[in-house]
C-alpha positions as CSV (number, residue, x, y, z in Angstrom):
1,X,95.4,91.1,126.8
2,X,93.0,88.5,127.7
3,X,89.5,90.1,128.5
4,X,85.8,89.3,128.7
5,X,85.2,92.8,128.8
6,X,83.6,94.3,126.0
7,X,85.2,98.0,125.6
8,X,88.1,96.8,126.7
9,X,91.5,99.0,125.5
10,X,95.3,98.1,126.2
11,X,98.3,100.0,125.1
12,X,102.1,98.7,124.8
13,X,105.1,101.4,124.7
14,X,107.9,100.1,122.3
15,X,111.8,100.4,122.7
16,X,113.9,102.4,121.3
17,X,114.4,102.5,117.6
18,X,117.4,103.6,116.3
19,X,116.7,105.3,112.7
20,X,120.0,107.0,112.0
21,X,120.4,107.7,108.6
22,X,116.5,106.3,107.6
23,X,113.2,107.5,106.4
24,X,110.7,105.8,107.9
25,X,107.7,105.5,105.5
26,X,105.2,103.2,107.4
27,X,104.2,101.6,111.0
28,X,102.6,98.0,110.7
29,X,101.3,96.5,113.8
30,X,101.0,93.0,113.8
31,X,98.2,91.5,116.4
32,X,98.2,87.6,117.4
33,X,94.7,86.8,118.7
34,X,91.7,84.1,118.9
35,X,88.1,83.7,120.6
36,X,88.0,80.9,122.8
37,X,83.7,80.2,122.6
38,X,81.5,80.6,119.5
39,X,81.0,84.5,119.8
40,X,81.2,87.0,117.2
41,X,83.6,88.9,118.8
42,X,86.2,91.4,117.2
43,X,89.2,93.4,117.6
44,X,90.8,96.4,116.0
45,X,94.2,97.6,116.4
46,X,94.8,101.2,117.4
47,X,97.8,103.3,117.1
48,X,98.8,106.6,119.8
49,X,100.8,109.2,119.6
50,X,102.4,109.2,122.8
51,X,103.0,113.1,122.7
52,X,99.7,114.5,122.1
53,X,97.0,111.1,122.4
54,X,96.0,111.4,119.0
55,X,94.4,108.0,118.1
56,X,93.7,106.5,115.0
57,X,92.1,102.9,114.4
58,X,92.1,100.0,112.2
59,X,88.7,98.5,110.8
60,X,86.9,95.6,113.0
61,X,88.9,92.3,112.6
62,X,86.7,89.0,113.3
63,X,88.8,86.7,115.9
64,X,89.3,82.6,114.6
65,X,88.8,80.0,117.7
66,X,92.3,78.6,117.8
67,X,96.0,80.6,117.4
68,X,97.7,81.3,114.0
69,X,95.9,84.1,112.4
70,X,97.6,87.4,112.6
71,X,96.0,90.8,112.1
72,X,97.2,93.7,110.7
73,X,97.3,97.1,110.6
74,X,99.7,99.6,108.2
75,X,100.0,103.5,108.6
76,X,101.6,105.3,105.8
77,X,100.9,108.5,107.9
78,X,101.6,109.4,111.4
79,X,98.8,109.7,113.8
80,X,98.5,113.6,113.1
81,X,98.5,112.7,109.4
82,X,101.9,113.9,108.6
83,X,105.0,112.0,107.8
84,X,106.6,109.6,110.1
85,X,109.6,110.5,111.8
86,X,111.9,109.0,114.5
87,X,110.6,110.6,117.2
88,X,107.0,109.7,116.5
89,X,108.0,106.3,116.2
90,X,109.6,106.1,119.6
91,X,106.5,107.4,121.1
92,X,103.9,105.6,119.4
93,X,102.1,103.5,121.8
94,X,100.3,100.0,119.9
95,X,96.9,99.3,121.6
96,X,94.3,96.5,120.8
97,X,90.6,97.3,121.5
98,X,88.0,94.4,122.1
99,X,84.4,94.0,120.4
100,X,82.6,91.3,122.0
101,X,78.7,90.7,121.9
């Protein structure tokens, strides 16, 4: 997402994961990102359950000027707060929100 817009939300569907046989015990998102001005702007990471929209966010991460720092976000829990299970991996949705002043 490249924005200017402060507010401003994207969401990415993931493929397919095939889990036969596994237990899946945690989602990490891994976000790639970088300012490119002086600004104090910020992102968070945010994590939807594409069945029923529940949401839940990552703190406020602050955004270096040039590309290399990665960002981070790791659910033990599924968006409802229940386990995770194959089919709410397959519908989780991985969305980055922006913060800019």
């Amino acid at each position: 997402m490249y924005t200017s817009t402060n507010g401003a939300v994207d969401y990415y569907a993931l493929s397919t994961l095939d889990l036969t046989g596994k237990q899946p015990v945690a989602v990490a998102a891994w976000v790639q990102a970088w300012k490119n001005d002086a600004s104090a702007s910020q992102l968070r990471v945010k994590l939807r359950d594409g069945d029923n929209g529940s949401v839940v966010n990552s703190g406020w991460f602050g955004l270096p000027t040039s590309q290399g720092d990665l960002r981070y976000f790791v659910r033990t829990s599924n968006c409802g707060g229940g386990s995770w299970t194959a089919t709410n991996i397959d519908n989780l949705q991985i969305g980055i929100e922006a913060n800019i002043p």
